[in-house]
C-alpha positions as CSV (number, residue, x, y, z in Angstrom):
1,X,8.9,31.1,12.7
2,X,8.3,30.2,9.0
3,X,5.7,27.6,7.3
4,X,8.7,24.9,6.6
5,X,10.0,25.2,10.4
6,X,6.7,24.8,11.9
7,X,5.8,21.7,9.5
8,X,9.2,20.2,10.6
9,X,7.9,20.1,14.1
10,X,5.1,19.1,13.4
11,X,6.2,16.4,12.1
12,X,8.5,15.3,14.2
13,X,5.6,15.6,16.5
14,X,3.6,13.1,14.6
15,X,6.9,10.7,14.2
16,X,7.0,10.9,18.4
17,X,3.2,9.3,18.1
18,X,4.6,6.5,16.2
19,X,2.8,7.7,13.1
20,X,4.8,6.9,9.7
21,X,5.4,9.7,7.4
22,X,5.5,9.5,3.9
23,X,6.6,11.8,1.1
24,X,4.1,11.7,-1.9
25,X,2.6,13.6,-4.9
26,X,-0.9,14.1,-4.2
27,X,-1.7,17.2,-6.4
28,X,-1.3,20.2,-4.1
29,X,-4.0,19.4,-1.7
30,X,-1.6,18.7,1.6
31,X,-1.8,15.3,2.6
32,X,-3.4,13.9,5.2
33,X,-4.1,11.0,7.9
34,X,-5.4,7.9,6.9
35,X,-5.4,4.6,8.3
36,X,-3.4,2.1,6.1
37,X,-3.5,-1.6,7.2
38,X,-4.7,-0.5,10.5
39,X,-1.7,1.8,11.3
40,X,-2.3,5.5,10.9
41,X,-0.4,7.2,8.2
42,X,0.9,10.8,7.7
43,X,0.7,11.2,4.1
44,X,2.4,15.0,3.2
45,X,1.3,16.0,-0.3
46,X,5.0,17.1,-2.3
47,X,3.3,19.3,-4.3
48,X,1.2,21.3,-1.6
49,X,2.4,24.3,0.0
50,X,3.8,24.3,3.3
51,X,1.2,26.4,4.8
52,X,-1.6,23.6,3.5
53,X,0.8,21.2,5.0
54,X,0.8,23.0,7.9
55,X,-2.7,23.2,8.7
56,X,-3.3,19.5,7.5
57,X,-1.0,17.9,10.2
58,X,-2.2,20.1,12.8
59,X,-5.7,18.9,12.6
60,X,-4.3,15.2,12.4
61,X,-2.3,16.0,15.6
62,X,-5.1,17.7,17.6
63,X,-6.8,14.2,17.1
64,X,-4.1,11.4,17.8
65,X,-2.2,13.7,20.8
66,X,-2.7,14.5,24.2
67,X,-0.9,18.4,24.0
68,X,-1.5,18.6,27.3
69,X,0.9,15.9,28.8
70,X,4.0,16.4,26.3
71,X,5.9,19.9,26.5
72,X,5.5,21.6,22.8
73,X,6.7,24.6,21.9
74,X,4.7,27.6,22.6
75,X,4.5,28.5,19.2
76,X,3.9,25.1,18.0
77,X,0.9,24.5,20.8
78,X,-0.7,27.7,20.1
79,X,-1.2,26.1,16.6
80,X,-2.6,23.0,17.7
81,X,-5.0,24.7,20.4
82,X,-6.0,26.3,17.2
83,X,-6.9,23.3,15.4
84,X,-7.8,21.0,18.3
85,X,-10.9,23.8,18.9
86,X,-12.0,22.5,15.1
87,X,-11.4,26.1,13.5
């Protein structure tokens, strides 16, 4: 499974959470979550590569998801178990 296959679902992940996503250019450093107004925010950096991307929404996941109670992909939950563990 490639970098811009995995960030799809991971992102569509995020979108299940209720958590906007928004396209911006943010100088290559991946984006992020952020609370804006009180409502977290997925904010994927344009100009990052998908692997930065990557690793950026699956730390934000591993914090606003329960992996345990939805069924995920096992190559999708293997990353978050990887990121959910802080490494």
């Amino acid at each position: 499974m490639d970098s811009a296959t995995i960030l799809d679902e991971l992102l569509s992940l995020l979108q299940a959470q209720n958590i906007p996503i928004r396209r911006v250019s943010l100088g290559g450093e991946g984006g992020g979550l952020c609370k804006v107004r009180g409502q977290d925010v997925f904010f994927v950096d344009t100009q990052a590569d998908s692997a930065d991307t990557v690793a950026k929404c699956a730390e934000s996941l591993a914090k606003v998801m329960d992996i345990e109670k939805v069924y995920i992909r096992p190559e999708i939950r293997e990353i978050l178990e990887k990121y959910r563990g802080g490494t």
